[in-house]
C-alpha positions as CSV (number, residue, x, y, z in Angstrom):
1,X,-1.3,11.6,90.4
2,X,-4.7,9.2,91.0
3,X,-6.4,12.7,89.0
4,X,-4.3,12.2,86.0
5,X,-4.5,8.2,86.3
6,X,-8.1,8.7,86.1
7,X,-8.0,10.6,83.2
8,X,-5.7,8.7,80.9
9,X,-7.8,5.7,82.2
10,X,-11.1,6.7,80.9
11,X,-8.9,8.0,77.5
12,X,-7.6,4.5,77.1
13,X,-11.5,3.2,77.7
14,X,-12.9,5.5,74.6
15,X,-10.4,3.7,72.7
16,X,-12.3,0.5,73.2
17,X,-15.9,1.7,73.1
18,X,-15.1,3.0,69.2
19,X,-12.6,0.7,68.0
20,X,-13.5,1.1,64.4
21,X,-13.6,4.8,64.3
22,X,-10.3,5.1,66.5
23,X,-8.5,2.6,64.3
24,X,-9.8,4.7,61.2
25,X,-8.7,8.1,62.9
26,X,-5.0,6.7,63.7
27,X,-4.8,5.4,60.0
28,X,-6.1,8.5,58.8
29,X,-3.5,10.5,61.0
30,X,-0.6,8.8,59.9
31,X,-1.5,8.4,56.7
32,X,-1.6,12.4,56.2
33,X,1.5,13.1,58.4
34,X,3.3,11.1,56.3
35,X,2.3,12.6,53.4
36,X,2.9,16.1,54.9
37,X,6.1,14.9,56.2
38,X,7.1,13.9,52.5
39,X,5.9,16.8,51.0
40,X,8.1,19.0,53.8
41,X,11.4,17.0,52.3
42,X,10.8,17.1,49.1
43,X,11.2,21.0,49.5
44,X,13.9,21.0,51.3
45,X,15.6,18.7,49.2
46,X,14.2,21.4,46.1
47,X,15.8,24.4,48.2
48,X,19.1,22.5,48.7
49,X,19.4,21.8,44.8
50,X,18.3,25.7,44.2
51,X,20.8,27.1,47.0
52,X,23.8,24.7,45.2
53,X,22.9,26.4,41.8
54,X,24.0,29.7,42.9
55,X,27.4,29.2,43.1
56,X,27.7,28.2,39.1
57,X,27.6,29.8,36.4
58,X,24.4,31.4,34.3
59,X,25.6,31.6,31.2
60,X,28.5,29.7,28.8
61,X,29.7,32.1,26.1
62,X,31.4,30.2,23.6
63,X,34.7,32.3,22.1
64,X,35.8,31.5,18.3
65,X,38.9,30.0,17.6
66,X,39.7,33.0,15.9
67,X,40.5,35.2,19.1
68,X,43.3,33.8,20.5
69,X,43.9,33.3,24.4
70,X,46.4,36.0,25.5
71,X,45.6,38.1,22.4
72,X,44.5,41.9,22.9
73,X,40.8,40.5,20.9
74,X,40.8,38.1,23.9
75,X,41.2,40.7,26.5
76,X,39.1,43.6,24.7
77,X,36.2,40.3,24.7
78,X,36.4,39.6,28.2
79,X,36.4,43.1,29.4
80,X,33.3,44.3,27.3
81,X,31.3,41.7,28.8
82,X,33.0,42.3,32.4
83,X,31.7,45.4,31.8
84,X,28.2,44.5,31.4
85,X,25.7,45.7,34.3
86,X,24.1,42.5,34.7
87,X,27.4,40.5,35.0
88,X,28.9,39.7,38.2
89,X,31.5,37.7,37.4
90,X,33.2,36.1,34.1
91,X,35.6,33.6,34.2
92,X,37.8,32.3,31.3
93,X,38.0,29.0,30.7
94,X,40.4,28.2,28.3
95,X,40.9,25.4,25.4
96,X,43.2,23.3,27.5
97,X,41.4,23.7,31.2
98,X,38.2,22.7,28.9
99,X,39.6,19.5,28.0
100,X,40.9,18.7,31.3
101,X,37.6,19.2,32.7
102,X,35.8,17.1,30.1
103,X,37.9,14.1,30.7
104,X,37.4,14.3,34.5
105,X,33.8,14.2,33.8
106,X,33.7,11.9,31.2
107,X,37.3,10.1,30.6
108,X,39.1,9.5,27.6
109,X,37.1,7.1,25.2
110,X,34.9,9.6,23.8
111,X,38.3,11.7,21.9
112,X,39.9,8.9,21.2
113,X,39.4,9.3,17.8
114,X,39.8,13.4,17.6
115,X,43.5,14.6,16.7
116,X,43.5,17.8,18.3
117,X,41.8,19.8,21.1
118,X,38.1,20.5,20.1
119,X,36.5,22.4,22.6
120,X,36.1,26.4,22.2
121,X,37.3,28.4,25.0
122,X,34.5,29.4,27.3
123,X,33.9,32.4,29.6
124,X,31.2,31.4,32.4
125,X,29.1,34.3,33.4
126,X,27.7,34.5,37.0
127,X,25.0,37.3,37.0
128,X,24.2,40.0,39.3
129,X,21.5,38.7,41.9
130,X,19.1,41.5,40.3
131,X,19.3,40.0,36.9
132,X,18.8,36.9,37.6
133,X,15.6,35.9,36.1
134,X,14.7,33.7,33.1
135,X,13.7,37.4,30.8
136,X,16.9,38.8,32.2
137,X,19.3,36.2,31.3
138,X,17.8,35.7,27.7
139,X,18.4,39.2,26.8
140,X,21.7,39.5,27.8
141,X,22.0,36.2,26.0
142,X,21.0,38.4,22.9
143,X,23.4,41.3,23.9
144,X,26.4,38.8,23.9
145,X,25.5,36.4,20.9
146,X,26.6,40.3,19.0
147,X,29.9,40.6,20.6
148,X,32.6,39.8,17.6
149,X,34.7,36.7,18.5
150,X,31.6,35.0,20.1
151,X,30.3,31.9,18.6
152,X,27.2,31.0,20.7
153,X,26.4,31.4,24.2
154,X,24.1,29.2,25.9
155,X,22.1,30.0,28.9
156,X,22.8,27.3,31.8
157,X,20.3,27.5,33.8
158,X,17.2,26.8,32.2
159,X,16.5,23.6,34.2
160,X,17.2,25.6,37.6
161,X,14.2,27.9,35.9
162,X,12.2,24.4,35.6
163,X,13.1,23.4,38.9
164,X,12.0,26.7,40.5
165,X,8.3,26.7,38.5
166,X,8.1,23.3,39.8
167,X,8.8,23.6,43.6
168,X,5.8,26.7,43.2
169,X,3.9,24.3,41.6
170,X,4.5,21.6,44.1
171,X,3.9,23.9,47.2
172,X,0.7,25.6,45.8
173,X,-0.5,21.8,45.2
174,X,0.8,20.5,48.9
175,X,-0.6,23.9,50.5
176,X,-4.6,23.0,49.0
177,X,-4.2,18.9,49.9
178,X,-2.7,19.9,53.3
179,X,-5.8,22.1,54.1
180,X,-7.7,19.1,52.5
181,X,-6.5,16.9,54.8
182,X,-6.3,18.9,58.1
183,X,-10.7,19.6,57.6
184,X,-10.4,15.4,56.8
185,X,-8.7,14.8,59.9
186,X,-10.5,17.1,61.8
187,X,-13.5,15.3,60.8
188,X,-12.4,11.7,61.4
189,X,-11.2,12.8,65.5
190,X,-13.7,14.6,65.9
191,X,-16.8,12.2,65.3
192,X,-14.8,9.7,66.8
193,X,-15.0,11.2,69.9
194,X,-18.4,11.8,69.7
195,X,-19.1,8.3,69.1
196,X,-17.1,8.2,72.6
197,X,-19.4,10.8,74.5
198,X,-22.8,9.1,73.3
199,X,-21.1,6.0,75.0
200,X,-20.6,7.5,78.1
201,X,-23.4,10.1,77.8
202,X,-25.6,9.4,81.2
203,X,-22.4,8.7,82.8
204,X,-21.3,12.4,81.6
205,X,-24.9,13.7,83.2
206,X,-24.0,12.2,86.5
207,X,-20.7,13.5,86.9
208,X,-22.7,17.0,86.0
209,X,-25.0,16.6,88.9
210,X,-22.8,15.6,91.2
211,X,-20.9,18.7,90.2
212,X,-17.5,17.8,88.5
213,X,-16.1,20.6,87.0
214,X,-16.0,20.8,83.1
215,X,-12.4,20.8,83.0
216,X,-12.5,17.1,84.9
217,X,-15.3,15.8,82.6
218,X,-13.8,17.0,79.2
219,X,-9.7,16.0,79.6
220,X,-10.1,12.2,79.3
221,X,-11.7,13.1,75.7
222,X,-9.0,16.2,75.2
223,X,-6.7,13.2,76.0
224,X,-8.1,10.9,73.5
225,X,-7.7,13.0,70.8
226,X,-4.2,13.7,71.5
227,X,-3.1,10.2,71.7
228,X,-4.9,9.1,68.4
229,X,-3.0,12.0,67.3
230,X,0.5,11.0,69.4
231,X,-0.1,7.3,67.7
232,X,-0.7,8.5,64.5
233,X,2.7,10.6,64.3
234,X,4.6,7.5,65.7
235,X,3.6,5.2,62.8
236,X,4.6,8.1,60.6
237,X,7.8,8.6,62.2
238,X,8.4,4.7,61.6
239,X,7.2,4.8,57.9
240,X,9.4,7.7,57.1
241,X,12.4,6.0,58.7
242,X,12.1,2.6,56.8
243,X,11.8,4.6,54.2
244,X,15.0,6.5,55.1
245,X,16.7,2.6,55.5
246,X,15.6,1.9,52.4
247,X,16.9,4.8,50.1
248,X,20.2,5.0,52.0
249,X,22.1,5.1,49.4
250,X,20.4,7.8,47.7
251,X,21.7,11.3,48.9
252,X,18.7,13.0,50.2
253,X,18.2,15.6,53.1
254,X,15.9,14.4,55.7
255,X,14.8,17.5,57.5
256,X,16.3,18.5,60.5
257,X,17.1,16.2,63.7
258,X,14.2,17.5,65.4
259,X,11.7,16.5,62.6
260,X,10.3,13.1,64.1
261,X,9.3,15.4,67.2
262,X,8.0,18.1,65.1
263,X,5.7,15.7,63.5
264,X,4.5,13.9,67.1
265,X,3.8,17.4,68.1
266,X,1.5,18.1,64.9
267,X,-0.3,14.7,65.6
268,X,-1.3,15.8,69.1
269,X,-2.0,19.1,68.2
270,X,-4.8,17.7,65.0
271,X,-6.0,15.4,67.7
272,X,-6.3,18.3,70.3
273,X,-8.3,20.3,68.0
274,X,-9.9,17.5,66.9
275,X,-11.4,16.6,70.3
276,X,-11.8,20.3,71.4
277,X,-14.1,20.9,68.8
278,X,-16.4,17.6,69.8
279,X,-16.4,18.5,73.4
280,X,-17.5,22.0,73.0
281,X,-20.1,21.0,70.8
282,X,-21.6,17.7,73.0
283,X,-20.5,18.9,76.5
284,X,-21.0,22.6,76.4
């Protein structure tokens, strides 16, 4: 116990011998935790829109008035494109459940002034999890704008395509700043504790010749590291949830319940490395 005493003793003291550089570490590690951390959730929050996507529909075929529901032209219709290799599922969606729908979503006032029903009936198509890119769905887009009966047919899910290019985008461009920042922080911890050993450099050199171990002379600087790092992630953890109190009305994921310790743990762990690399260099 009076060992470990010791050490977080002399940590605490190399906070005050480089009070500029420590404060500029911490900064610097919170700073890019919370930008890791916000980068983490916006993905999640991408994934969860992505996942919700793939229980709707692909693609809205549109059927003329022409072909009338319960008619054998409906049923011939819906069964060629049943039929279809890269449809999963279709499902009718007739004039009146149309206009149902559309006045759930948007109420009354904007037919007010139409006599009768307007909307087509619509057959949703839910492709087959091999067809399911962009090309895929804009041929058979092509195959069904032929069919007799149909009167357009309108792929769905061309912002779900947007969405997807941007998430790559977005964790290509997160992946480069994150290694950005990691050889940032690494630099900021680990001159700070060098500023710390030339402090206490003859006092180092004493504790050789009286013959301390190297494991006793290097923890109280392992142990700085990892609290500039253990500070660092709580001032994240304390941005990120004022930030959470502030948008609580808007209905985001926040990462999983372990997330604030996840990030403490990658604070120490920068400041570990951080302070590793120092000591090897200076006290080897």
């Amino acid at each position: 116990m009076g060992t470990l005493y010791y050490f977080l003793k002399e940590a605490v003291r190399g906070f005050y011998q480089a009070k500029l550089m420590t404060f500029v570490s911490i900064v610097s590690i919170a700073a890019s935790l919370f930008f890791m951390g916000i980068v983490v959730l916006g993905l999640i929050n991408l994934q969860s829109i992505l996942e919700k996507t793939k229980d709707q529909p692909e693609i809205a075929v549109y059927i003329t008035d022409s072909v009338k529901e319960g008619s054998a032209d409906m049923d011939q219709l819906i069964e060629q494109i049943r039929q279809m290799p890269e449809v999963r599922l279709a499902v009718l969606i007739t004039k009146d459940s149309a206009w149902e729908r559309f006045l759930r979503m948007h109420g009354s006032e904007m037919l007010e002034s139409v006599d009768e029903n307007p909307l087509p009936a619509t057959l949703e198509v839910y492709l087959s999890e091999q067809y399911r890119s962009s090309e895929d769905a804009q041929n058979l887009q092509q195959k069904m704008q032929q069919i007799n009966g149909v009167e357009n047919v309108r792929y769905s899910r061309e912002w779900i395509d947007l969405i997807e290019r941007f998430r790559w985008y977005f964790f290509t461009a997160s992946v480069i700043a994150g290694l950005i920042l990691s050889l940032v922080l690494h630099f900021m911890i680990s001159n700070t504790i060098k500023l710390t050993i030339y402090a206490r450099k003859e006092l180092v050199q004493n504790m050789h010749l009286v013959g301390a171990t190297d494991t006793f002379i290097n923890m109280p600087f392992l142990l700085e590291g990892m609290l500039q790092g253990l500070i660092g992630g709580l001032i994240c953890i304390a941005a990120i949830t004022f930030l959470r109190m502030s948008m609580i009305q808007v209905p985001l994921l926040w990462g999983p319940e372990t997330f604030p310790l996840i990030i403490l743990s990658i604070g120490v762990f920068f400041g570990w490395i951080g302070s590793l690399s120092a000591v090897r260099k200076f006290l080897a």
